[in-house]
Every structure is written in structure tokens, then in C-alpha cells.
C-alpha positions in Angstrom: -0.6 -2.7 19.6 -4.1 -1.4 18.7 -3.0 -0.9 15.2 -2.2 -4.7 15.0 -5.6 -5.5 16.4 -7.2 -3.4 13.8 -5.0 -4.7 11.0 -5.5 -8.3 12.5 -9.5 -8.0 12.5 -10.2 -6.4 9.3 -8.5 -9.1 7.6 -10.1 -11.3 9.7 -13.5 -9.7 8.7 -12.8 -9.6 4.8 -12.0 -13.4 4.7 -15.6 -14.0 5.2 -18.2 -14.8 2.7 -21.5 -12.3 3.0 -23.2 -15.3 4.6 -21.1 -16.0 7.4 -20.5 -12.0 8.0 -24.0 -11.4 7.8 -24.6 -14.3 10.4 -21.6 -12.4 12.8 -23.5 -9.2 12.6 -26.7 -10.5 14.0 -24.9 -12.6 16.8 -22.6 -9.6 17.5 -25.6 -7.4 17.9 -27.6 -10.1 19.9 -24.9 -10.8 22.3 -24.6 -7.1 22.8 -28.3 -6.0 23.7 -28.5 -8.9 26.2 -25.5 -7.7 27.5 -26.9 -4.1 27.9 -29.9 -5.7 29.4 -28.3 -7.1 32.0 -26.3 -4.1 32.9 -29.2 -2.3 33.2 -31.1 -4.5 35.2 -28.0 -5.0 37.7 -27.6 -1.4 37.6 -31.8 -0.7 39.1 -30.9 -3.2 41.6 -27.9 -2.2 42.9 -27.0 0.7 45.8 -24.1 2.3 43.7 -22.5 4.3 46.6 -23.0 1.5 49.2 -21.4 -1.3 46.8 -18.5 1.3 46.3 -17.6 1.7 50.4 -17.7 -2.3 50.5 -15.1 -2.3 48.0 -13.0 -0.1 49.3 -13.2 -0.9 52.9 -13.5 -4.8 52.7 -13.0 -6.6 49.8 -10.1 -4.2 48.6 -7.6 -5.2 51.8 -8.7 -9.1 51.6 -7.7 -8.9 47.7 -4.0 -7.4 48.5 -3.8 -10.2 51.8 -4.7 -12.8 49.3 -2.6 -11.8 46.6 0.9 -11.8 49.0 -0.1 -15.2 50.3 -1.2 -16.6 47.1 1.2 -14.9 44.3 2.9 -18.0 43.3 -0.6 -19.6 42.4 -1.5 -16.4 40.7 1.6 -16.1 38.7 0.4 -19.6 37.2 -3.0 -18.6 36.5 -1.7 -15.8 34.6 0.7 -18.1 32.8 -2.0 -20.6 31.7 -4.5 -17.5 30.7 -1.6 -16.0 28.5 -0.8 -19.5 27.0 -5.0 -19.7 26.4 -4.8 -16.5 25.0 -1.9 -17.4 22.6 -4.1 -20.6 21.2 -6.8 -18.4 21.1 -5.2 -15.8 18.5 -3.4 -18.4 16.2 -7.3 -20.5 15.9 -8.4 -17.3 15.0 -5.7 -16.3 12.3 -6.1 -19.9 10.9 -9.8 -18.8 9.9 -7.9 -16.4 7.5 -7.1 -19.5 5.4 -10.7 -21.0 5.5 -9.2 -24.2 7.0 -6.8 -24.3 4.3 -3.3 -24.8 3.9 -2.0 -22.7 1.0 1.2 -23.4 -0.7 2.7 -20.6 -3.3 5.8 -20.5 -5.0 7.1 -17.7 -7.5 7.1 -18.5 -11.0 8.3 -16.7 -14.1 7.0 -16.1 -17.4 8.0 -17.6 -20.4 10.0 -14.9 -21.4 9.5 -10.9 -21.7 6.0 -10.5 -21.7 4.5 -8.3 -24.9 2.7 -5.7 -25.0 -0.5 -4.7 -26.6 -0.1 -2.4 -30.5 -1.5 0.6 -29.1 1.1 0.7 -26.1 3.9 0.1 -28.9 2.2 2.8 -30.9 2.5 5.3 -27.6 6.2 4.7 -27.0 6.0 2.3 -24.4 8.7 -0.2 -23.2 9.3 -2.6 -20.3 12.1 -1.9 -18.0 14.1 -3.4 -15.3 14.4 -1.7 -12.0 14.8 -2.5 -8.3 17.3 -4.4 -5.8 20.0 -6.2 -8.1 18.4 -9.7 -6.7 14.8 -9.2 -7.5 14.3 -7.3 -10.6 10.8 -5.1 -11.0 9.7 -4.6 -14.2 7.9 -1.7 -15.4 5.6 -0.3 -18.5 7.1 3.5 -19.4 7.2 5.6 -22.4 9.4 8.6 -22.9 6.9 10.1 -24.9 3.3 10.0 -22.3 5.8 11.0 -19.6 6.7 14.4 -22.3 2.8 15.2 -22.5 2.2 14.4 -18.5 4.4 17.2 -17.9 3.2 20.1 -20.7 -0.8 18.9 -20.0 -1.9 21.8 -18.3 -4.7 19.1 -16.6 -5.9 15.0 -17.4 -9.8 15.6 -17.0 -11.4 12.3 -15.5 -14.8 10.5 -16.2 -15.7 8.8 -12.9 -17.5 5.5 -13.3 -20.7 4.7 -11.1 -20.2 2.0 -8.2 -17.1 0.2 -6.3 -15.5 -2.4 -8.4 -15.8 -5.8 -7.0 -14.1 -8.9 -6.8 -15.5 -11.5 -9.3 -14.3 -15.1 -9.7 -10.4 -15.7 -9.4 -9.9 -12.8 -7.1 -12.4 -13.5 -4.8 -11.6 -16.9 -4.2 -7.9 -15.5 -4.2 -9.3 -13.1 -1.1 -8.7 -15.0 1.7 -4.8 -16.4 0.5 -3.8 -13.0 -0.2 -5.0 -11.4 3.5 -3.4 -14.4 5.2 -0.1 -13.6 3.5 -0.5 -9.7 3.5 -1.3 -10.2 7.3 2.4 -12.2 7.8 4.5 -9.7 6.1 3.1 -6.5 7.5 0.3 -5.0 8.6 -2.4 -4.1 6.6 -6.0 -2.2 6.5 -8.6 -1.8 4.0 -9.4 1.6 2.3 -11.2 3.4 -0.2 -8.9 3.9 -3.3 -8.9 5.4 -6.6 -9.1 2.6 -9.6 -7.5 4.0 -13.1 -9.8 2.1 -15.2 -8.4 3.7 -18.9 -5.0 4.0 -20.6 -3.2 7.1 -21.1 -2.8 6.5 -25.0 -1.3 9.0 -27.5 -3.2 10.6 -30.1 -1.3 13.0 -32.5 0.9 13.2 -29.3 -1.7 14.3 -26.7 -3.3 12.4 -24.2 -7.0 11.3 -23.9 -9.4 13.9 -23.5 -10.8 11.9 -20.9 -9.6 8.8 -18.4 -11.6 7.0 -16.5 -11.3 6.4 -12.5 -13.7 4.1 -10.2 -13.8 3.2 -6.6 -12.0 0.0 -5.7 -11.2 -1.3 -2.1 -7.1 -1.6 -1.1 -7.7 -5.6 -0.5 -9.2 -6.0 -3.9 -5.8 -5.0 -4.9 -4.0 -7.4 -2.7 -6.2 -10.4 -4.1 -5.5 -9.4 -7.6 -2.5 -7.0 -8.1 -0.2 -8.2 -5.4 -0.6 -12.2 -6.2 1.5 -11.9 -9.6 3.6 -14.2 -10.4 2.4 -16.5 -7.6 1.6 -19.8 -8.1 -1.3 -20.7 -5.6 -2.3 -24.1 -4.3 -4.4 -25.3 -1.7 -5.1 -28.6 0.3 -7.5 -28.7 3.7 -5.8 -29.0 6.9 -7.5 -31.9 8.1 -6.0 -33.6 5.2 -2.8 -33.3 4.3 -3.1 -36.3 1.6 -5.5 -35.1 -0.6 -4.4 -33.6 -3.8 -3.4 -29.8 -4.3 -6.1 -28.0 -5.8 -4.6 -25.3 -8.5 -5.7 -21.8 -7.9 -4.2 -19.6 -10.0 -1.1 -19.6 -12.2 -0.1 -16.6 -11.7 -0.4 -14.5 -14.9 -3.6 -15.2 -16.0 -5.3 -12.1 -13.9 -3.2 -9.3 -16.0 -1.6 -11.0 -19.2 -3.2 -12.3 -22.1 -2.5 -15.1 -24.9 -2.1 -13.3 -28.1 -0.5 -15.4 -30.6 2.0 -17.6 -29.1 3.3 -14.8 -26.7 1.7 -13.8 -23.3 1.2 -9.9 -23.7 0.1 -7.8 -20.9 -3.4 -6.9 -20.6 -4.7 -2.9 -21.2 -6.1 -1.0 -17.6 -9.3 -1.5 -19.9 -9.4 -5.1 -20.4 -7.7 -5.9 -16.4 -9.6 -8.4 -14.2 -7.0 -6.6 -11.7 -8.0 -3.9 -9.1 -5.3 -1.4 -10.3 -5.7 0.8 -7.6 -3.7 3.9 -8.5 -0.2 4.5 -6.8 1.7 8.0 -6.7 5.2 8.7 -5.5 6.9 12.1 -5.2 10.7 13.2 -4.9 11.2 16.1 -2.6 14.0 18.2 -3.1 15.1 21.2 -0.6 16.1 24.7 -1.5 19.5 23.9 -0.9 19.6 20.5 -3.2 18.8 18.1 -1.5 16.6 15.1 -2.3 14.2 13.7 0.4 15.0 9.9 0.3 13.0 7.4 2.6 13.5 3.8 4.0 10.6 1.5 4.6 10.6 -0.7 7.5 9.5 -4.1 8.2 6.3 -3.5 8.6 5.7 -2.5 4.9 4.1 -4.6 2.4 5.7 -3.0 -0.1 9.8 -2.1 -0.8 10.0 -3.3 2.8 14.2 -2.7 3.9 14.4 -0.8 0.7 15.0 2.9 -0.1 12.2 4.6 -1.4 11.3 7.8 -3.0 9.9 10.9 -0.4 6.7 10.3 -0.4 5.1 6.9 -2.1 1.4 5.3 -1.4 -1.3 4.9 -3.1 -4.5 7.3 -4.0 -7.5 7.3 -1.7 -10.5 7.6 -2.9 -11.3 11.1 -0.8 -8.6 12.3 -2.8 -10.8 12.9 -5.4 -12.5 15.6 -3.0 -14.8 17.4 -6.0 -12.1 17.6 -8.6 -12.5 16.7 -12.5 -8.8 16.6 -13.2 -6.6 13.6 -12.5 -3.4 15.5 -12.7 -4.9 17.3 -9.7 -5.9 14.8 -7.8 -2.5 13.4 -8.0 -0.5 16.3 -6.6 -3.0 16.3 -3.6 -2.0 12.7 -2.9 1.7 12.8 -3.3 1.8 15.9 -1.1 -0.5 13.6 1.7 1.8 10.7 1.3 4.9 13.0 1.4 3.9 14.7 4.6 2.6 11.5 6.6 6.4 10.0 5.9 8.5 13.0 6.5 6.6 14.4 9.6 5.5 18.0 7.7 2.4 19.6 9.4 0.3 20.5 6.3 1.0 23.6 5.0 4.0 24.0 7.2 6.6 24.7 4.2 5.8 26.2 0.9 6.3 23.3 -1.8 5.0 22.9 -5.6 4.6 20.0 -6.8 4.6 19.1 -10.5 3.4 15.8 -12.4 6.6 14.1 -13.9 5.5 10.4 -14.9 3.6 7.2 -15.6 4.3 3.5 -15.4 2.3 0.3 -14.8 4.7 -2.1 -12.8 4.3 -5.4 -14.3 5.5 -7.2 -11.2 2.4 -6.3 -9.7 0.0 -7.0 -12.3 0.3 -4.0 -14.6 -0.6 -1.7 -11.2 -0.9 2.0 -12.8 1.6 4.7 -10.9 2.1 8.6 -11.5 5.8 9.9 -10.4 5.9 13.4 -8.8 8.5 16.4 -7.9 8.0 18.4 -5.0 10.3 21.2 -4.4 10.1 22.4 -0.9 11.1 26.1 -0.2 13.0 25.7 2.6 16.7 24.3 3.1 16.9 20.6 4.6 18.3 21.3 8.1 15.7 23.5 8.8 13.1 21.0 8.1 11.4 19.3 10.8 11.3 15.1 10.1 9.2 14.4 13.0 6.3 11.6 11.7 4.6 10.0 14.6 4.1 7.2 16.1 1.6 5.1 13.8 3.6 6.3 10.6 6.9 5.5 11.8 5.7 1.5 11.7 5.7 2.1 8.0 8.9 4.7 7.5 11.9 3.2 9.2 13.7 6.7 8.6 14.3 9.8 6.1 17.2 10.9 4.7 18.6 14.7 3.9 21.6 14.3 5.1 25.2 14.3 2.7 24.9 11.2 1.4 22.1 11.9 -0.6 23.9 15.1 -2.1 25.3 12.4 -4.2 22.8 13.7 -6.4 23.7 16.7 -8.6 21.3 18.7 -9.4 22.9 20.6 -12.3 20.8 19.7 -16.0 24.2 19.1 -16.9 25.2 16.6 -14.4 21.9 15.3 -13.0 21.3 12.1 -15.6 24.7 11.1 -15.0 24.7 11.2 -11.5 21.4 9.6 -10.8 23.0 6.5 -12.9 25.9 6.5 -10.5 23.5 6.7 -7.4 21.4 3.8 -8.6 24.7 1.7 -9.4 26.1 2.5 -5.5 23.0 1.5 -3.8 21.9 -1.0 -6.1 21.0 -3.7 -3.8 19.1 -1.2 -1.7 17.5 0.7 -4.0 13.0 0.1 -4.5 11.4 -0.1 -8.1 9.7 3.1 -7.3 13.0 5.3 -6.2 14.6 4.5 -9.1 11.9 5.3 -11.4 11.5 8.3 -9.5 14.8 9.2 -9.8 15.0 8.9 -13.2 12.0 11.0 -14.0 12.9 13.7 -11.5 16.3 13.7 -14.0 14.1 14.0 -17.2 12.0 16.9 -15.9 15.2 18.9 -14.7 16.7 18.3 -17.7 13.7 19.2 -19.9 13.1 23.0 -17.7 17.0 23.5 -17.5 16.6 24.5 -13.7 13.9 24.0 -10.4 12.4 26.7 -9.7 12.6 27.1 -5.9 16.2 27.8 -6.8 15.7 30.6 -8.8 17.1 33.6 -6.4 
């Protein structure tokens, strides 16, 4: 309940313009030092210990009298206060919209969109991924995933200031909290932006990529509306025309020619807060598999990889290599959804992969393995209560020893796993999957195997 409320009024908050939450501020703090005032004063005035025995001894018995002579009455009040409550809440989620009624429907591109020489130059392709109904599409290359994995560390340049919302996003603010806030429940956070591309030169990586502070609503108002065409109208007047807000493209793609191409993490009007997921496996083969519940804005009813979120900004901590920061965040997200106590089980995790998924704007992700030295019955899945909105359950149980682990067998089989659960299957799990496969297969073994 209380994690509704705070969900419910940060959105609430971040829908406002400066002006009218500066103006909040100053009533909020005005109402509150009369209020104290008048405590106070009441307080001086009062005989504490004498007020108390009146209570108790007279007004207490009347109150219980009254209340079996008058329940009926009561039961009404209390009916009519909940029903003024009710109105209450759904004025106050209207504000999310500004007054506005906002009407979106999905569109699609016209055709595959491009991508930029330099990505082409790096190995990069789109691919399809996800539930067999709603295809993800994805930015990958075989050859940056290679170098992720033998780059010993990715040292980072970390750019001065948060990144803001600017134009198109911030007027796209309020839509995307109203809809954020009906699908699931949400709450701003620090996060970590990737603000450079991981480009190949002579088959390394950068010497340096750049990172920046960005805000996890800036992402939903620029990142999460793709391929969402947004109108709006006022509620007070449902005649007047629509009023286009965005076409749904034009935040992360990019006219080149006569083809729209998508736009580099350099050149992004988008947030691009960066995502990690990790696949755990067990000393005894197993793979860690999770399923996000309704509450999740993201793969909600879906399978998932082990661990899958997104990179806060405190993350960082005081390190000057991204590759670091990115095991320490896919070994957060993987013990908040399995239940681990940190440091509980030995595990090693190793950077795998890289995609941007197009479906949500060109959104930058690394792909992790973890391999946990421990066998999967004796592992204790016990998340608690606030996590368990967000991870409807884990799986290490046979079913997910459809996956073979053998470098001889493992490419194969993940294709057949992918195939049987098609239709349940995330974007994220299978790209995780397949990485996970092209690591194995590249080392010829796992190493908490080795006995």
C-alpha cells in the first residue's frame, strides 16, 4: 500500500512545472508551521494527564454506547467518506494529464530502420527477439560482444551535471507518468546515462566511453514512448481538434536520405539510461530464470533473464571502469529478484554483451553471466515483500534444465528453448540466452564447474 502511495505521488510531483512545484513547496511548508503552532500553543494550555483520565473514564464509554446505538448511521458515514475518498484520488490522478485527455496509438516504421556507417563498420545488425506477437528489435554485433568479453576493463569519462529534459520530452513528461502510473508502479531514481558508442577501432573498443547522470522518468518520457503516436485534446472540450505531440520516431531516428536510420547514443535526444541483465547458472547446471509480474513496466507476464534492471547512478561508487560498474549492478539486480543476502553465495560474474533495443528508443543494455558456486536446491529464493511486486517467481527447477550446458550442445539447445516458450519468452532473456551460449562456447567450459 505505501509503495503505491509513493509511486502514486512522485509521479504526481514530476508532472508539475517548476512554477507550480515551487508554489506547492511554500504552501506545504506554510500549512505545516501553522500547524505546529497551533500544537504548541494547545499543548501550553492543556493539563496532559487530566485530559487523559477524562478520556478514559468519560468520553471513552459514551463513544462505545453511541457507537452500538448508532452503527447503522456510522456504517453510512464511513460509506460516503470512502466514496469521497475515491473522487478524491481519481481528481488527483487526472492532474497527471494536465487536464488533458491523451490518445496514443502504436505505429510502425516505414520499414527496417537503418543504421548509421560506423555501426555497419563495427558489425552491427538489428534483430528480432521477444513474445512471437510483439517482436523487440535490437542493435547487436558479434564482433563488440568478442572484445566486451577479452577487455580486461571499459574506462569511463563521466560528464559534469544531470541530463535534462528539453523540448519534446518534457512536454512528453506528464503523458508518459500517467501511462507508466496505469501499467505498474513506478518511482524516480538516479541512473547511469551511456552517452558514447562502443565503436571498433582495429578491433578494440574506445579507450574511453562516456557516462552522465540522468533521472529514470526522463527515460520514461523519452525512451519508453517509441513508437507511440501521441495526441492530446482538453477535457473540458472534447470537440476541439487533436493536437499532435509526437510521431513516435523522431526522439531516436533520424532522416538520412530517404531511409529513417537510428540515431548514435551521441547524437540521442533520448535519456538512455543504461540497462544490465545477468544469467545465473548453479554449480550443478542450472540457469536462474525469472517471471515478472503485473506490476512491471517492463516484460510484465514474461520470462526474464536472473537478474535484469537498470544501472543506478550509486553504482558508479568511485570506479573508472564501466565493465566494473556493470558487474556490480547485475549482481544488485540479481540478488534483489532471487532473495540472495549479499555475499551469501560465492558467484563471478563476467561481462558477455551489448545491445541497444530499438523498441525502446535505441536504450543501451550490457548482458552478464553469473556463475553461482553453489548447487540450485540449496539456494535460498526468498525476495521480500516489496520485490516480490516486481518478480512474480524464479525458476531452478527441471524445466529449465532444458538448457544444456555442454559447448557442444548449448547453441542448439538455447534455439530449442526459445522456440518452446516462444510466446513467453522477454527481449532481454533471449538475448541473454544467446550471449550466455556465445561465451560458453568461446571458453569451452564455466568455471565453477571445474572440480
Amino acid at each position: 500500500m505505501w509503495l503505491r502511495i509513493k509511486a502514486f505521488v512522485q509521479c504526481a510531483w514530476a508532472s508539475k512545472s517548476k512554477s507550480e512545484q515551487r508554489e506547492i513547496s511554500i504552501k506545504a511548508v506554510l500549512a505545516l508551521a501553522t500547524g505546529l503552532v497551533s500544537l504548541l500553543t494547545m499543548a501550553a494550555s492543556i493539563d496532559l494527564a487530566s485530559l487523559w483520565e477524562v478520556l478514559c473514564k468519560v468520553y471513552l464509554p459514551k463513544a462505545v454506547a453511541a457507537l452500538a446505538e448508532h452503527w447503522p448511521r456510522l456504517l453510512v458515514s464511513f460509506v460516503t467518506a470512502c466514496a469521497s475518498a475515491f473522487f478524491l484520488y481519481r481528481q488527483l490522478s487526472s492532474m497527471l494529464g494536465r487536464n488533458l485527455l491523451w490518445l496514443e496509438k502504436p505505429v510502425r516504421a516505414p520499414g527496417m530502420p537503418g543504421l548509421p556507417q560506423d555501426y555497419l563498420d563495427a558489425g552491427y545488425q538489428i534483430v528480432e527477439a521477444g513474445p512471437a506477437e510483439q517482436y523487440g528489435r535490437a542493435v547487436v554485433s558479434l564482433a563488440v560482444n568478442r572484445a566486451i568479453r577479452c577487455a580486461a576493463e571499459l574506462p569511463l569519462n563521466v560528464r559534469e551535471g544531470l541530463w535534462k529534459l528539453r523540448g519534446l520530452g518534457e512536454e512528453l513528461l506528464p503523458f508518459a507518468l500517467y501511462r507508466a502510473s496505469r501499467r505498474g508502479l513506478v518511482f524516480d531514481a538516479d541512473k547511469l546515462r551511456l552517452g558514447s558508442d562502443l565503436l571498433l577501432n582495429k578491433g578494440k573498443l574506445p579507450k574511453r566511453v562516456e557516462i552522465q547522470k540522468t533521472r529514470y522518468f526522463s527515460g520514461l518520457a523519452t525512451n519508453d514512448v517509441s513508437y507511440l503516436e501521441v495526441n492530446s485534446r482538453p477535457v473540458s472540450d472534447l470537440y476541439s481538434p487533436l493536437k499532435s505531440i509526437y510521431d513516435g520516431f523522431s526522439l531516436f531516428l533520424t532522416q538520412i536520405g530517404e531511409r529513417l536510420t537510428l540515431a548514435q547514443l551521441a547524437g540521442s535526444r533520448c535519456s538512455n539510461h543504461l540497462g544490465v541483465s545477468t544469467m545465473a547458472v548453479t554449480r550443478d547446471g542450472v540457469v536462474l530464470i525469472t517471471g515478472q509480474s503485473s506490476h512491471n513496466i517492463q516484460s510484465r507476464r514474461l520470462l526474464a533473464p536472473s537478474g535484469s534492471g537498470s544501472v543506478d547512478w550509486r553504482d558508479l561508487g568511485q570506479s573508472n571502469d564501466l565493465l566494473a560498474v556493470v558487474r556490480r549492478a547485475a549482481e544488485r539486480e540479481l540478488t534483489e529478484e532471487c532473495g540472495f543476502k549479499a555475499g551469501r553465495y560465492p558467484m563471478k560474474t563476467s561481462v558477455i554483451g551489448f545491445a541497444r533495443l530499438v523498441h525502446r528508443g535505441g536504450k543501451p543494455e550490457f548482458f552478464c553471466l553469473t556463475e553461482i558456486d553453489e548447487n540450485a536446491g540449496d539456494l535460498e529464493l526468498a525476495h521480500g515483500h516489496d520485490e516480490k511486486l516486481f518478480t512474480a517467481f524464479n525458476h531452478s527447477d527441471q524445466m529449465y534444465r532444458e538448457i544444456d550446458l555442454d559447448p557442444l550442445n548449448i547453441e542448439e539447445s538455447v534455439r530449442a528453448f526459445c522456440a518452446a516458450h516462444r510466446n513467453d519468452n522477454s527481449v532481454l532473456l533471449e538475448l541473454a540466452l544467446q550471449f550466455m551460449a556465445d561465451e560458453i562456447v568461446d571458453r569451452q567450459s564455466i568455471a565453477v564447474f571445474r572440480r
